[in-house]
N, C-alpha and C positions, 0 to 999 in steps of 0.2 A: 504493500500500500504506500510504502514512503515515493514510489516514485511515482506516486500520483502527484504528491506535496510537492517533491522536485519540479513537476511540467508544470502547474501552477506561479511556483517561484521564476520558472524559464518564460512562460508568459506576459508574466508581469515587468519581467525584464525586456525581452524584447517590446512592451508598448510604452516602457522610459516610467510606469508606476513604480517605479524603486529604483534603486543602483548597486552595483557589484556590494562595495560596502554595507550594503542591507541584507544582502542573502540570507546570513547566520539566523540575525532577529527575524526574518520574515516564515526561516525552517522553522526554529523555536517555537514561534508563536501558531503557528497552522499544525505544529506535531501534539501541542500542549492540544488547542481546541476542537481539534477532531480526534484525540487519544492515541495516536498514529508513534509508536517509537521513532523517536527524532535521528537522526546521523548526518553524515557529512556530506553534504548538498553534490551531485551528481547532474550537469548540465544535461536538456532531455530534450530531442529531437520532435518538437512537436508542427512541426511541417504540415500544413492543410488539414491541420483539426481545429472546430473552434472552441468558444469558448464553456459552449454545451458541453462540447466531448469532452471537454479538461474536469471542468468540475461534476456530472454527473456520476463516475466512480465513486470521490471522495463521499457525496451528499447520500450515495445506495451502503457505505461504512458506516456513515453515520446510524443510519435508520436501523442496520444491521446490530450495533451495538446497542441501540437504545438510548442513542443521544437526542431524535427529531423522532418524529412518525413520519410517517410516507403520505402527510396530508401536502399541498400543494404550496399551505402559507407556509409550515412549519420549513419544507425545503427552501422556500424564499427568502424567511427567516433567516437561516440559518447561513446559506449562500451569501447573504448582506455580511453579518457575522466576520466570515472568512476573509471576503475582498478589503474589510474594512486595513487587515493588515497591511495592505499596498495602496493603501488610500491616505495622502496628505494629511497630518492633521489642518484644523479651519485656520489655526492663526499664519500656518506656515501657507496654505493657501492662500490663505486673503494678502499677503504681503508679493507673493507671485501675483497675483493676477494685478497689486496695486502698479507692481512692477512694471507694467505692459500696456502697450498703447491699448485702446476699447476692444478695436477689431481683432487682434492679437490675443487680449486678455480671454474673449467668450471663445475664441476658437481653441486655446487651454483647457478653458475650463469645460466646454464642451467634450474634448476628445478624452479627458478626465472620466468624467461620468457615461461616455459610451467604454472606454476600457476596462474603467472597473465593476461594468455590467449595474450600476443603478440603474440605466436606459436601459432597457430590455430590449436590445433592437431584433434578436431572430424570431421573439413574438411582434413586434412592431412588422415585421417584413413578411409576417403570413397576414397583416391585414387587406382585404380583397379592396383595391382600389382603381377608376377609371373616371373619365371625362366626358359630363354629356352636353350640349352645343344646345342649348335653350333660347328663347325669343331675346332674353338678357345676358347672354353669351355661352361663355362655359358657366359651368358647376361642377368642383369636384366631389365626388361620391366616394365614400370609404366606409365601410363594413367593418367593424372595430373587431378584433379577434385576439386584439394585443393583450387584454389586462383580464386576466383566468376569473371565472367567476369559482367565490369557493363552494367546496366541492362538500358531498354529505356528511364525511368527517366531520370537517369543521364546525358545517351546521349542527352539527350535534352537541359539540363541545361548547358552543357559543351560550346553548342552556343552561349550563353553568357556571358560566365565566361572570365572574363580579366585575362591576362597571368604575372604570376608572376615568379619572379626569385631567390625565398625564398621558398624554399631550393633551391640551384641550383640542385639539383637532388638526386634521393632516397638514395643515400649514403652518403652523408653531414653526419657531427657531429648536423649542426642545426636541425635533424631529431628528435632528440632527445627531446620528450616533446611538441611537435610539434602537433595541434588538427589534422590538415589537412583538405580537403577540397572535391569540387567533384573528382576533379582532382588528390589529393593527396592521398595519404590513410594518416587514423590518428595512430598518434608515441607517442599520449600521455603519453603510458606507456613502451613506446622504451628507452632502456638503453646501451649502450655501453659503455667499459671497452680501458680507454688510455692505450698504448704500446709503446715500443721504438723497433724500429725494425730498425736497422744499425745506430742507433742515429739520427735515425727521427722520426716524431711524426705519431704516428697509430692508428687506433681504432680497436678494437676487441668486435663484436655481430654475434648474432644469426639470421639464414635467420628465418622470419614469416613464411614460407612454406618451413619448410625441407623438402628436398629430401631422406637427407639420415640422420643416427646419426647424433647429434649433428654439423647439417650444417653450418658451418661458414665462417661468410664475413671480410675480416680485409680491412679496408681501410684508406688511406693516409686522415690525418687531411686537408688539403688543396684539394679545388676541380680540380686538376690536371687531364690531358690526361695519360691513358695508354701507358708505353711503356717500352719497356723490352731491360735489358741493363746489364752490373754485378751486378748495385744494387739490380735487380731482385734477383738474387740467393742470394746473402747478404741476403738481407729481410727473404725469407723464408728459408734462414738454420740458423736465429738469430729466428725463431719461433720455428720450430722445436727444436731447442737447451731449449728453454723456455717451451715450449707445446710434450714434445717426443711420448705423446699418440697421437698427431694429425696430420694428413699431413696436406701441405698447397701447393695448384699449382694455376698458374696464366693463364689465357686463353689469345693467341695470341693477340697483341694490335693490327690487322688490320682488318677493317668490313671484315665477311663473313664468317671468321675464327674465329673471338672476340668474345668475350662474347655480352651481349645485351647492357652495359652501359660501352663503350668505351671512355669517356669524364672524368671519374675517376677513378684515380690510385687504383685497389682493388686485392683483391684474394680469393680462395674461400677455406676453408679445412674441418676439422671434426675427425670424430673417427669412422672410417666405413672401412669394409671391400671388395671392389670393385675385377670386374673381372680383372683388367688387370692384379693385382699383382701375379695370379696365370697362366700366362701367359709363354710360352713354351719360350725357348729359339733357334733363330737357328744359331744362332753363336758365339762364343766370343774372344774377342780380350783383349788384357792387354795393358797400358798407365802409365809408373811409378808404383803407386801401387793402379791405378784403373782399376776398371774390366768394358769393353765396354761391351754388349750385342745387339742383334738384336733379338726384340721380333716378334713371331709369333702373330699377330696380327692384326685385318685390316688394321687402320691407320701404318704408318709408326713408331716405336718407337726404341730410344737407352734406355738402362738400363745402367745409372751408379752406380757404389757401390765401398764405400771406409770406412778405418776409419777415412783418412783422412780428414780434412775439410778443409782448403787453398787448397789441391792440385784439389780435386773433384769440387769446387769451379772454380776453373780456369782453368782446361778442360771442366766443361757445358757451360764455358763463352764463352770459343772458339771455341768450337764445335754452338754453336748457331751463332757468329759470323761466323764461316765458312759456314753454313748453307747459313746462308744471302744470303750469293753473290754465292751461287753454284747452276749452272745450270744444265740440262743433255736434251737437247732439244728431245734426242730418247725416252724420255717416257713423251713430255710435260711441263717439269719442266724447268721453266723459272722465274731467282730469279726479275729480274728488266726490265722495261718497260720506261716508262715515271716515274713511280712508283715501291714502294716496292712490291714486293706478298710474299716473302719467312719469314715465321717468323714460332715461337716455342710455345708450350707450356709446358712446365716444372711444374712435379710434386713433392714432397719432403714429403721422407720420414726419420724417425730415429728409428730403431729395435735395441735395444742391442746394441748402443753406434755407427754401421754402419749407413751409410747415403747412401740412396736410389734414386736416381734423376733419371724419366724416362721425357726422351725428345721426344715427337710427333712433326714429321716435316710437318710442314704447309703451303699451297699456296692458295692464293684469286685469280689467276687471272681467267678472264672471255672469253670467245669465242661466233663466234656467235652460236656454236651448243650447249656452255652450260652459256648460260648470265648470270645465277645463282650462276656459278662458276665450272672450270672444275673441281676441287677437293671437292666438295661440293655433298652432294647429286641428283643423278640425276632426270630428269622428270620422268621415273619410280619410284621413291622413292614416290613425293610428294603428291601424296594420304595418305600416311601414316606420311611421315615427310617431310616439306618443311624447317624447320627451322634451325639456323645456328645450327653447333654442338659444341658444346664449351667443356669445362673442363670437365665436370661430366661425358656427353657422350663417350669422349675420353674415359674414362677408363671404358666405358660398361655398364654403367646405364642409361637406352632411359627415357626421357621426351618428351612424346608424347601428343600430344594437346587434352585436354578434349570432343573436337566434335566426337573424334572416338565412344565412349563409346556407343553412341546413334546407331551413323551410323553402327558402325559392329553390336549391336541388331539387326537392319534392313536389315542388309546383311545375318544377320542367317537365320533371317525369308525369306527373300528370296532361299535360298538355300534349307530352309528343305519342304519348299511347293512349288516348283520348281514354283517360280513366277519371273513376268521379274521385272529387276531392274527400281526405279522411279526414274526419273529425276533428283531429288534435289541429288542423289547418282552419277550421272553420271561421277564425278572423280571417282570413285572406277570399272567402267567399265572395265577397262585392268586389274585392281590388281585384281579383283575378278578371273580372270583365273589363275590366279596363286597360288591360293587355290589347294590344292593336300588334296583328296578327301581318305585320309588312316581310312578305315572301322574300323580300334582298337580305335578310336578317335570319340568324337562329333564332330558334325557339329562347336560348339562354340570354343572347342579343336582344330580344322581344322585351325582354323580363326587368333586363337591366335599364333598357330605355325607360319603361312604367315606373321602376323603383325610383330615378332620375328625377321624370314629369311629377310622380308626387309628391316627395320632398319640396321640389321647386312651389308646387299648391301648396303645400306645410307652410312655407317661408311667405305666399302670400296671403297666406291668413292672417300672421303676424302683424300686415301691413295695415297701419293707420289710416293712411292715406291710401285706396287700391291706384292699381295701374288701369283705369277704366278713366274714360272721359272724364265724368262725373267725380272720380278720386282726383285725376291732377286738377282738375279747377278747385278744390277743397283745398288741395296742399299747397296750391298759387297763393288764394286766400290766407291760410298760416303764414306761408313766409312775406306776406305784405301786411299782413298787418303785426308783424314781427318788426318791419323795418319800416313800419309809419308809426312804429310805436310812441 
């Protein structure tokens, strides 16, 4: 077994996670935590295996001795555990990355967290992903397959696991080195990079299951509620200003519309090229010496662009602020109840010294024909997407729930052997008519396109404002009486 330890130590070396000088401590420490008799380290020809094959022997020892069980977290657990040993401590990283221009700094610390496998990339790379050419251009489409759902085991143990409040939740700083538990995933070798962002204290990492390039999560040092305010915009145009390669946008702080962890102040960005930036314009307006836009688009979006930064700054504030409280009851839109519904979710970008801020206007409220949410995808959607649509979707890239993968198999096979649909499928009974049966195309081709067109209706349900005659004369109205305000 030690020379399992050995290709792990030869790993870690060839990806620059340690140096010769560290072999001893790195045998040590991995012979101590897997129970493995330690000796004197033997360089190990590990030539076109990855990083699965290296570590799956050591993590099937483990289970063998009675260190994990053979549950999915416990291996992931424990796997975090191991890598931790070849992973930087945070101060000795934060002073590396302080070291290094921006661009340089995230491409570190990126390659960082794909070598010592906190990014999961060989599950990232079995997510099923394509491009479909809609009336509003592309959309990309991804079938999530990355992030394991746990398995009966766990579910069983989770019965009686007593509830802890350490971390208060997966974005905590205390995440950081954290083994984790059933319940938790393990952060053993989770590293995050301090920030100041409007002269408050931030953390700057990478999501475990990108979505997209270098997917980033920055979140507030203190476990605070989302909520969006000018600091919002400060924050991320004090990123941008730091990070120019990366945007950075916040999802609405109200359930339905929010992200999925509305209890902490975070955001989400990267270095990725999304549909919406390629998005038609169908009007524009000028504001001092910023340019408004009104994107074609399904959800409702303004485009700001300036060089300036105070002034852009303080027309997205206002314009969010205006938003608030503006109602238009002739197409539904109802900012306040008892409660808020109307909120924003603001993007940021910096091209060539210009600053890009697109605004999506947001509503949660609920009726009894859509308790889901009238702007929220409707019950024709939820076959394919029930879930909230947050940030990432907004600008056109679907995260669509791993179950489909199976079920549309099954729905092919249905279709190509004209057999009746079974039971356990019976939500896809009405979506499956809506398959449009174009001879130039497979059957699986067919399926994909439907899976596309609906999502695309998911995302226009969302919209405030529709893409219907009727909807841009409403949203012309908004943004004039925005800017005669």
């Amino acid at each position: 077994m030690i020379n399992h330890i050995y290709a792990l130590v030869t790993y870690s070396l060839e990806k620059n996670l340690i140096k010769k000088e560290d072999i001893d401590y790195a045998v040590n420490q991995l012979s101590y935590k897997t129970q493995i008799e330690p000796n004197v380290y033997i360089q190990q020809n590990i030539e076109n295996q990855s990083f699965v094959e290296l570590i799956e022997p050591i993590l099937v020892h483990a289970i063998d001795i009675g260190l994990i069980d053979d549950s999915i977290q416990s291996k992931d657990n424990f796997e975090s555990y191991l890598m931790d040993t070849f992973t930087m401590r945070p101060s000795c990283l934060q002073d590396t990355f302080a070291s290094l221009d921006s661009k340089e700094a995230t491409k570190f610390f990126y390659k960082l967290c794909q070598d010592n496998h906190y990014i999961k990339t060989e599950r990232i790379n079995k997510n099923k992903q394509y491009t479909y050419n809609s009336s509003y251009g592309d959309i990309f489409i991804t079938i999530n397959l990355s992030k394991p759902e746990k398995d009966p085991k766990t579910i069983a143990k989770l019965k009686h696991k007593k509830t802890s409040q350490y971390p208060a939740c997966l974005l905590c700083k205390e995440n950081i080195g954290y083994y984790g538990n059933i319940s938790h995933p393990g952060r053993s070798n989770h590293r995050a990079i301090s920030i100041s962002l409007n002269n408050e204290p931030f953390f700057f990492q990478y999501s475990p299951y990108v979505y997209y390039n270098e997917h980033t999560i920055v979140f507030h040092k203190e476990h605070i509620p989302m909520k969006l305010s000018k600091k919002t915009f400060l924050r991320l145009f004090d990123f941008v200003d730091r990070f120019p390669h990366y945007f950075l946008g916040s999802n609405a702080g109200l359930p339905i519309i929010g992200g999925s962890i509305l209890n902490h102040e975070h955001y989400q960005g990267g270095s990725a090229d999304f549909p919406i930036q390629h998005a038609e314009v169908i009007k524009s307006y000028q504001l001092d010496n910023v340019k408004l836009e009104l994107l074609k688009w399904p959800l409702s979006v303004i485009r700001l662009t300036s060089k300036d930064r105070e002034t852009i700054i303080d027309i997205s504030n206002k314009l969010r602020v205006f938003y608030e409280n503006y109602s238009d009851e002739s197409v539904d839109l109802i900012a306040k109840t008892n409660e808020q519904h109307n909120a924003i979710t603001p993007i940021v970008r910096k091209e060539s010294g210009t600053y890009i801020v697109d605004i999506a206007l947001r509503n949660n409220r609920i009726n009894e024909a859509y308790p889901d949410g009238i702007f929220h995808p409707h019950p024709d959607i939820h076959a394919i997407k029930k879930e909230n649509i947050g940030l990432i979707e907004v600008m056109g890239l679907a995260i669509l729930p791993g179950r489909l993968l199976s079920d549309l198999e099954e729905i092919q096979n249905v279709l190509d052997n004209q057999l009746k649909l079974a039971q356990k499928l019976s939500t896809y009974k009405d979506w499956v008519n809506t398959i449009i049966h174009n001879p130039e195309y497979s059957t699986k081709e067919n399926i994909e396109q439907a899976v596309a067109r609906t999502f695309v209706k998911g995302l226009e349900d969302c919209g405030v404002f529709k893409q219907t005659d009727n909807g841009i004369k409403h949203f012309k109205l908004f943004i004039e009486a925005f800017l005669n305000e």
